[in-house]
TIMAR-899368 format. One record per residue (C-alpha): residue in three letters; x, y, z; residue number from 1. Coordinates in steps of 0.05 Angstrom, whole numbers. Example, Ala and Ser with C-alpha at 12.3 -4.5 7.8 and 13.67 -1.06 7.14 Angstrom:
2
<torvex><residu>ala</residu><c1>246</c1><c2>-90</c2><c3>156</c3><num>1</num></torvex>
<torvex><residu>ser</residu><c1>273</c1><c2>-21</c2><c3>143</c3><num>2</num></torvex>
END
This chain:
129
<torvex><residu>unk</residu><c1>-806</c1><c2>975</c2><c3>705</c3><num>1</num></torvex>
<torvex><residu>unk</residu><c1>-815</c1><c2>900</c2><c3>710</c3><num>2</num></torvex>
<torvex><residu>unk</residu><c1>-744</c1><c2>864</c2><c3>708</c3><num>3</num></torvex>
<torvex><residu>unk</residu><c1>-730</c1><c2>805</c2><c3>653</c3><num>4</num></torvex>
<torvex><residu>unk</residu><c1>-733</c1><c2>751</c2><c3>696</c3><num>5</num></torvex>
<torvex><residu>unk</residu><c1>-804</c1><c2>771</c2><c3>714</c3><num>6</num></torvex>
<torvex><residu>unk</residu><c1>-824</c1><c2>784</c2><c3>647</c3><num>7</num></torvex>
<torvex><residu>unk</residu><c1>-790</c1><c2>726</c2><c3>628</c3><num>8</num></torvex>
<torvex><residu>unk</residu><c1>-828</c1><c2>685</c2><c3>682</c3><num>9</num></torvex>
<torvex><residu>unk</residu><c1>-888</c1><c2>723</c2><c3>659</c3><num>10</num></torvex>
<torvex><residu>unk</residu><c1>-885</c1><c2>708</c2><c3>593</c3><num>11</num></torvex>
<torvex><residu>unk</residu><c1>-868</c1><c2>624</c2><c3>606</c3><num>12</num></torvex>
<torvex><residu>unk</residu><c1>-929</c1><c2>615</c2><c3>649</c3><num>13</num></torvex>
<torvex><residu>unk</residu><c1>-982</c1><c2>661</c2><c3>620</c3><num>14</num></torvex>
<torvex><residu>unk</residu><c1>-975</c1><c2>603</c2><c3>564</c3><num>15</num></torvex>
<torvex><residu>unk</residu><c1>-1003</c1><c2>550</c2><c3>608</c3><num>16</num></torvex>
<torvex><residu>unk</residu><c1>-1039</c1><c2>597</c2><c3>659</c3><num>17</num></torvex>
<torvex><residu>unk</residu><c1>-1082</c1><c2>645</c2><c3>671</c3><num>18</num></torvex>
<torvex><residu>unk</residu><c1>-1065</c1><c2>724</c2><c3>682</c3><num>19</num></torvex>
<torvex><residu>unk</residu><c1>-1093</c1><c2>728</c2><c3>758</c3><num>20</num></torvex>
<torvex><residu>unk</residu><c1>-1055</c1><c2>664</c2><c3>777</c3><num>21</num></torvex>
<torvex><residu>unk</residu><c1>-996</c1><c2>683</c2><c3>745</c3><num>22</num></torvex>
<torvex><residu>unk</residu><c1>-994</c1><c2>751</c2><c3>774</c3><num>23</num></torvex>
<torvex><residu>unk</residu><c1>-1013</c1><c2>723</c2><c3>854</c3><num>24</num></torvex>
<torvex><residu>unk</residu><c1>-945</c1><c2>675</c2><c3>849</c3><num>25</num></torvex>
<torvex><residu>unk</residu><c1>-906</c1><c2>726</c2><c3>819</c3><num>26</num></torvex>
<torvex><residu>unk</residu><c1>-917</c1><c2>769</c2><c3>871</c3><num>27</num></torvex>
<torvex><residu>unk</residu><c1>-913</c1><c2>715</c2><c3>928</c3><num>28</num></torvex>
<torvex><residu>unk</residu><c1>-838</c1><c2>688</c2><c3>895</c3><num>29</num></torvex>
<torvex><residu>unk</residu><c1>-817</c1><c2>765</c2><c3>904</c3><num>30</num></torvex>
<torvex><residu>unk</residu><c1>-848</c1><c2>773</c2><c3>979</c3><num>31</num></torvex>
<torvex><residu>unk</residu><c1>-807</c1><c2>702</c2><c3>992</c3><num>32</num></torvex>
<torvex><residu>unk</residu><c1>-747</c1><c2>721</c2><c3>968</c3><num>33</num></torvex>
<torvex><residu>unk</residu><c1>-746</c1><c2>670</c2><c3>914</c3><num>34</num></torvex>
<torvex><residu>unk</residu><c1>-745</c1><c2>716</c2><c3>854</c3><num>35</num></torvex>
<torvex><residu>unk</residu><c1>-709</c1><c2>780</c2><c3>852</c3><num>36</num></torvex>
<torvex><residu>unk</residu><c1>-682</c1><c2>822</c2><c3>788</c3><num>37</num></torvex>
<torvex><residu>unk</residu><c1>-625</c1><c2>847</c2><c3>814</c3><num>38</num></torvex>
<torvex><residu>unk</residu><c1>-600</c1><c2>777</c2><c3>827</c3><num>39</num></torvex>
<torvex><residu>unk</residu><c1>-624</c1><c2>756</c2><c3>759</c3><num>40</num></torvex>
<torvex><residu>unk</residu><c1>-587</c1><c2>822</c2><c3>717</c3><num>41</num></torvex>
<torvex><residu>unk</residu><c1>-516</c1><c2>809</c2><c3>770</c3><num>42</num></torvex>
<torvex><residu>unk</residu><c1>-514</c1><c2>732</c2><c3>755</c3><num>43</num></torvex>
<torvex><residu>unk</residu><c1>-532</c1><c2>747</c2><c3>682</c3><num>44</num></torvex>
<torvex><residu>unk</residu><c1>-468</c1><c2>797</c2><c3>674</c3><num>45</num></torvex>
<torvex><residu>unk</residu><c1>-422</c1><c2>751</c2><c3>712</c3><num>46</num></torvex>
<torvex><residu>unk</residu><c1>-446</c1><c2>682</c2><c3>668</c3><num>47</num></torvex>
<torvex><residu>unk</residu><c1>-436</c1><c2>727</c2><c3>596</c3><num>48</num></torvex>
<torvex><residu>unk</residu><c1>-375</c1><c2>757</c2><c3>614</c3><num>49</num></torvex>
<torvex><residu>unk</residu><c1>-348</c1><c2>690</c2><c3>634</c3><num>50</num></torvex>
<torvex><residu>unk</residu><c1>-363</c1><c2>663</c2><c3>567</c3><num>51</num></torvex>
<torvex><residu>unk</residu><c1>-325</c1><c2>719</c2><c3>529</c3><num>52</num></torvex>
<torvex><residu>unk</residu><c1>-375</c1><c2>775</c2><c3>522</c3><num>53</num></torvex>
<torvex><residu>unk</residu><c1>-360</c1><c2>849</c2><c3>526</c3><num>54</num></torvex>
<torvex><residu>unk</residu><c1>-393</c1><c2>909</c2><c3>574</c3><num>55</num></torvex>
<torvex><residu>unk</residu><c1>-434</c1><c2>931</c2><c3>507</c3><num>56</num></torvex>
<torvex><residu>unk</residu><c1>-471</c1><c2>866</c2><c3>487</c3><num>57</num></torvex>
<torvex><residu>unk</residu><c1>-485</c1><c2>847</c2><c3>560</c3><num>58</num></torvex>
<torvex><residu>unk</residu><c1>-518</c1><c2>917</c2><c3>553</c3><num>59</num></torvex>
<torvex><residu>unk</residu><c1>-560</c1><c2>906</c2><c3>498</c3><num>60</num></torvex>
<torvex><residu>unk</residu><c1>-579</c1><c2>831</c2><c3>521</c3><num>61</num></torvex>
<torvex><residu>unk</residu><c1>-614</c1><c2>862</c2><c3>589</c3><num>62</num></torvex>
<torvex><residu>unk</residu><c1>-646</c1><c2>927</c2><c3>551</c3><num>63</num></torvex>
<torvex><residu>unk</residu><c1>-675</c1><c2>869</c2><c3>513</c3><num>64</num></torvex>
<torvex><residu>unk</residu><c1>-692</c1><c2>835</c2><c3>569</c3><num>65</num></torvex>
<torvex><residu>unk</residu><c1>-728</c1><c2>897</c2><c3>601</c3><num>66</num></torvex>
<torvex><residu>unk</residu><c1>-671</c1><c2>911</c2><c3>657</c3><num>67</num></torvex>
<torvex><residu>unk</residu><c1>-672</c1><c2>983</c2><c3>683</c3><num>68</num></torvex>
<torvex><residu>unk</residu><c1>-608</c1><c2>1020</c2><c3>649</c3><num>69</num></torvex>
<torvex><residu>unk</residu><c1>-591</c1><c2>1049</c2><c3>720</c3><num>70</num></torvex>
<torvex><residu>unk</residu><c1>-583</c1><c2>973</c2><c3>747</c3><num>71</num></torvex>
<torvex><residu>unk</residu><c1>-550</c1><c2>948</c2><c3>684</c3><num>72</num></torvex>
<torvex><residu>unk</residu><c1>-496</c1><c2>1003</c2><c3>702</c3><num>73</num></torvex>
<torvex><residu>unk</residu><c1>-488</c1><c2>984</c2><c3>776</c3><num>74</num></torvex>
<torvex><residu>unk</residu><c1>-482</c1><c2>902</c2><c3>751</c3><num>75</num></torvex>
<torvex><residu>unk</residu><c1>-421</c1><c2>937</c2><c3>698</c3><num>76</num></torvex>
<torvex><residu>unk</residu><c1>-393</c1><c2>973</c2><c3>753</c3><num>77</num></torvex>
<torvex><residu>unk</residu><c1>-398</c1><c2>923</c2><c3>809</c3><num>78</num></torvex>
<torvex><residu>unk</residu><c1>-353</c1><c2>872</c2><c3>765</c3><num>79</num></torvex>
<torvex><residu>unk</residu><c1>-296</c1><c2>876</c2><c3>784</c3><num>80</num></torvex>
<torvex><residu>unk</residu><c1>-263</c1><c2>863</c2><c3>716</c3><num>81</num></torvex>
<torvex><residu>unk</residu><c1>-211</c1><c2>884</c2><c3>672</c3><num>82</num></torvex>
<torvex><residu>unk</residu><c1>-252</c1><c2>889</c2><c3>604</c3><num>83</num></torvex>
<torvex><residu>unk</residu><c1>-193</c1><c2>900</c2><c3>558</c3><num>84</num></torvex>
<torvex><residu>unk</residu><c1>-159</c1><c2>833</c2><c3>591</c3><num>85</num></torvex>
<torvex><residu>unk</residu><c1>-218</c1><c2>792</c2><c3>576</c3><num>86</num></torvex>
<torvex><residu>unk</residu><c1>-226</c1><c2>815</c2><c3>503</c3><num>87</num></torvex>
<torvex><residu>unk</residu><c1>-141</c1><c2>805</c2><c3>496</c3><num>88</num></torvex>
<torvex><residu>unk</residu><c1>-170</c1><c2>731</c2><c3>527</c3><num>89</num></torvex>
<torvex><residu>unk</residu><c1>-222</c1><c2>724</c2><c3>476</c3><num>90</num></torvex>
<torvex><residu>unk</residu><c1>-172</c1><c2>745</c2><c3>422</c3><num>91</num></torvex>
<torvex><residu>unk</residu><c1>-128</c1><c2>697</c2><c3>441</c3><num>92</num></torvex>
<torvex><residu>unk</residu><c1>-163</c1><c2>644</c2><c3>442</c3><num>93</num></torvex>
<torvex><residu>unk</residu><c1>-201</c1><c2>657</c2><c3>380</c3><num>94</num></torvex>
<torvex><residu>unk</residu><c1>-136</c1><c2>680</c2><c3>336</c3><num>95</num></torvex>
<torvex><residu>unk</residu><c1>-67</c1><c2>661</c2><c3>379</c3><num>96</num></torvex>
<torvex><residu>unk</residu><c1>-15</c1><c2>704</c2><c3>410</c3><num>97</num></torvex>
<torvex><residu>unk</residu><c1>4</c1><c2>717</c2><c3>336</c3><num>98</num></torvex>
<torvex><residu>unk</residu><c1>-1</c1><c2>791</c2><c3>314</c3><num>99</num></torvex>
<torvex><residu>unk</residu><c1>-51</c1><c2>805</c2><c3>255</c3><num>100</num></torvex>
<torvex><residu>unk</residu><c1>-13</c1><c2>798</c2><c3>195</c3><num>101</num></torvex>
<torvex><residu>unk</residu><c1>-49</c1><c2>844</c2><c3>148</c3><num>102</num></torvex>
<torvex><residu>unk</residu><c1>-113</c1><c2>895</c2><c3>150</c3><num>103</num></torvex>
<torvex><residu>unk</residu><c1>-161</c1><c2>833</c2><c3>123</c3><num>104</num></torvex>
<torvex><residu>unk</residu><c1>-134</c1><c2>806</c2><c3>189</c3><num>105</num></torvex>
<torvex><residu>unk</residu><c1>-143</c1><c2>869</c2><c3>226</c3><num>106</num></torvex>
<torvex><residu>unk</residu><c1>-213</c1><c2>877</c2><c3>204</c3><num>107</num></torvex>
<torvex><residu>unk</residu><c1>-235</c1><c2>811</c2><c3>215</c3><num>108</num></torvex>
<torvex><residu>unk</residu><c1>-206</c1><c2>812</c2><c3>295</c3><num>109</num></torvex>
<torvex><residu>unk</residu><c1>-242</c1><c2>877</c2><c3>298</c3><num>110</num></torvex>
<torvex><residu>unk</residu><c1>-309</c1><c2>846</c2><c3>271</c3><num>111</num></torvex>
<torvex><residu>unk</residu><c1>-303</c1><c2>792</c2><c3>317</c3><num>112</num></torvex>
<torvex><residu>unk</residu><c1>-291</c1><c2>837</c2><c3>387</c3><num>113</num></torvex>
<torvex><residu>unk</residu><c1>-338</c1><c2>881</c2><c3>359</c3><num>114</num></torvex>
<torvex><residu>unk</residu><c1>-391</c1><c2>826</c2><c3>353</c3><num>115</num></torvex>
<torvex><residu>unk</residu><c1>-377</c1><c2>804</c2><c3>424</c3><num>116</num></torvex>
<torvex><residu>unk</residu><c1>-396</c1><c2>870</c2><c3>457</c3><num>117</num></torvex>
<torvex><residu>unk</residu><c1>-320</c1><c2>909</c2><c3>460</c3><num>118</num></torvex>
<torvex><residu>unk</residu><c1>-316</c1><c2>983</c2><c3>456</c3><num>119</num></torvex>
<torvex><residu>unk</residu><c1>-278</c1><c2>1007</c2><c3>388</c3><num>120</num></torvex>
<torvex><residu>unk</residu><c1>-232</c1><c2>1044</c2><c3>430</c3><num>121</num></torvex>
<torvex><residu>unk</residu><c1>-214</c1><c2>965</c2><c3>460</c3><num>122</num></torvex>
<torvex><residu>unk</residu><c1>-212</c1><c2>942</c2><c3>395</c3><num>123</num></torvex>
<torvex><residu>unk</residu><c1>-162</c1><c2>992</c2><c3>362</c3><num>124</num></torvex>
<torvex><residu>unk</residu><c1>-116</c1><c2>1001</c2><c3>423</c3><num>125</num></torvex>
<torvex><residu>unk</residu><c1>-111</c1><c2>922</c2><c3>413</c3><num>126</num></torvex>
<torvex><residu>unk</residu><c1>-106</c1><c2>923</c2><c3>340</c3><num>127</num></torvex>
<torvex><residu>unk</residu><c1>-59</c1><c2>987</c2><c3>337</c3><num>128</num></torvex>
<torvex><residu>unk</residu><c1>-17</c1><c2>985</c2><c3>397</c3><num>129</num></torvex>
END
Protein backbone atom coordinates (compact mmCIF):
# COMPACT_ATOMS: atom_id res chain seq x y z
CA UNK A 1 0.00 0.00 0.00
CA UNK A 2 1.20 3.33 -1.26
CA UNK A 3 1.97 5.78 1.84
CA UNK A 4 0.17 9.44 1.97
CA UNK A 5 2.97 11.31 1.15
CA UNK A 6 3.19 9.44 -2.14
CA UNK A 7 -0.27 9.55 -2.83
CA UNK A 8 -0.26 12.90 -1.76
CA UNK A 9 2.69 13.71 -4.18
CA UNK A 10 0.78 11.63 -6.61
CA UNK A 11 -2.17 13.30 -6.53
CA UNK A 12 -0.30 17.24 -6.62
CA UNK A 13 1.58 16.44 -9.77
CA UNK A 14 -0.73 14.18 -11.82
CA UNK A 15 -2.59 17.77 -11.98
CA UNK A 16 0.09 19.34 -14.04
CA UNK A 17 1.73 16.07 -15.36
CA UNK A 18 1.45 13.22 -16.94
CA UNK A 19 1.00 9.51 -15.30
CA UNK A 20 4.42 7.98 -16.78
CA UNK A 21 6.41 11.07 -15.64
CA UNK A 22 4.92 11.23 -12.50
CA UNK A 23 5.38 7.63 -11.70
CA UNK A 24 9.48 7.63 -13.14
CA UNK A 25 10.22 10.63 -10.32
CA UNK A 26 8.33 9.02 -7.78
CA UNK A 27 10.18 6.16 -7.99
CA UNK A 28 13.64 7.96 -8.51
CA UNK A 29 12.81 10.43 -5.08
CA UNK A 30 12.30 6.87 -3.23
CA UNK A 31 15.64 5.15 -4.81
CA UNK A 32 17.41 8.68 -3.59
CA UNK A 33 16.32 8.73 -0.43
CA UNK A 34 14.45 11.91 -0.82
CA UNK A 35 10.94 10.59 -0.11
CA UNK A 36 10.18 8.01 2.32
CA UNK A 37 6.65 7.22 4.21
CA UNK A 38 7.89 6.22 7.23
CA UNK A 39 9.56 9.58 7.65
CA UNK A 40 6.45 11.27 6.38
CA UNK A 41 3.77 9.16 9.00
CA UNK A 42 6.80 9.73 12.20
CA UNK A 43 7.15 13.54 11.49
CA UNK A 44 3.33 13.71 10.95
CA UNK A 45 2.62 12.12 14.60
CA UNK A 46 5.30 14.18 16.31
CA UNK A 47 4.00 17.81 14.43
CA UNK A 48 0.01 16.81 15.59
CA UNK A 49 0.76 15.77 18.84
CA UNK A 50 2.72 18.88 19.41
CA UNK A 51 -0.16 20.96 18.51
CA UNK A 52 -2.54 19.27 21.02
CA UNK A 53 -3.92 16.21 19.22
CA UNK A 54 -4.60 12.84 20.77
CA UNK A 55 -3.29 9.02 19.69
CA UNK A 56 -7.00 8.56 18.11
CA UNK A 57 -7.27 11.52 15.62
CA UNK A 58 -3.58 11.20 14.60
CA UNK A 59 -5.06 7.70 13.73
CA UNK A 60 -7.74 8.60 11.67
CA UNK A 61 -5.72 11.62 9.90
CA UNK A 62 -3.08 8.84 8.41
CA UNK A 63 -5.92 5.98 7.60
CA UNK A 64 -7.11 8.99 5.66
CA UNK A 65 -4.05 9.63 4.35
CA UNK A 66 -3.53 5.88 3.21
CA UNK A 67 -0.74 4.99 6.02
CA UNK A 68 -0.48 1.23 6.71
CA UNK A 69 -2.29 0.63 10.29
CA UNK A 70 0.81 -1.59 11.28
CA UNK A 71 3.20 1.69 10.78
CA UNK A 72 0.68 4.10 12.25
CA UNK A 73 1.05 1.77 15.45
CA UNK A 74 4.89 1.68 15.48
CA UNK A 75 4.81 5.95 14.93
CA UNK A 76 2.14 5.68 18.38
CA UNK A 77 4.39 3.49 20.05
CA UNK A 78 7.73 5.00 19.14
CA UNK A 79 6.57 8.44 20.88
CA UNK A 80 7.69 8.56 23.67
CA UNK A 81 4.77 10.43 25.24
CA UNK A 82 2.64 10.62 28.13
CA UNK A 83 -0.88 10.95 26.30
CA UNK A 84 -2.92 11.65 29.38
CA UNK A 85 -0.26 14.65 30.26
CA UNK A 86 -0.76 16.22 26.94
CA UNK A 87 -4.62 16.09 26.99
CA UNK A 88 -4.36 17.51 31.03
CA UNK A 89 -2.05 20.26 28.72
CA UNK A 90 -4.65 20.77 26.22
CA UNK A 91 -7.26 21.08 29.01
CA UNK A 92 -5.46 23.50 30.58
CA UNK A 93 -4.88 25.58 28.28
CA UNK A 94 -8.23 25.52 26.73
CA UNK A 95 -10.29 25.71 30.22
CA UNK A 96 -7.65 26.63 33.28
CA UNK A 97 -6.47 24.72 36.24
CA UNK A 98 -10.12 25.36 37.43
CA UNK A 99 -12.19 22.15 38.07
CA UNK A 100 -15.46 21.83 35.90
CA UNK A 101 -18.05 23.37 37.81
CA UNK A 102 -21.09 21.54 36.63
CA UNK A 103 -22.01 18.46 34.08
CA UNK A 104 -22.70 21.29 31.10
CA UNK A 105 -19.02 21.92 32.01
CA UNK A 106 -18.18 18.33 32.18
CA UNK A 107 -19.67 17.59 28.89
CA UNK A 108 -18.37 20.27 27.09
CA UNK A 109 -14.41 19.39 28.34
CA UNK A 110 -15.31 15.93 27.28
CA UNK A 111 -16.56 17.11 23.76
CA UNK A 112 -13.59 19.05 23.33
CA UNK A 113 -10.79 16.06 24.30
CA UNK A 114 -12.95 13.97 22.54
CA UNK A 115 -12.75 16.09 19.35
CA UNK A 116 -8.97 16.26 19.65
CA UNK A 117 -8.38 12.49 19.36
CA UNK A 118 -8.39 11.39 23.48
CA UNK A 119 -9.56 7.98 24.52
CA UNK A 120 -12.93 8.23 26.76
CA UNK A 121 -11.21 6.34 29.31
CA UNK A 122 -8.63 9.79 29.30
CA UNK A 123 -11.41 11.83 29.24
CA UNK A 124 -13.40 10.45 32.33
CA UNK A 125 -10.37 9.58 34.53
CA UNK A 126 -9.78 13.50 33.95
CA UNK A 127 -13.25 14.56 34.31
CA UNK A 128 -14.00 12.02 37.33
CA UNK A 129 -10.89 11.70 39.25
Amino acid sequence: MREHSQLELERKLLRRFDSAAVQQVLRELRQQGLQSDARFAEQYVYSRRNKGYGPLRIRAELLERGVAEERIAACLDAVEEDWYATMLGVAERKFGSHSPADRKEMAKRGRFLSSRGFPSWMINEYLFG
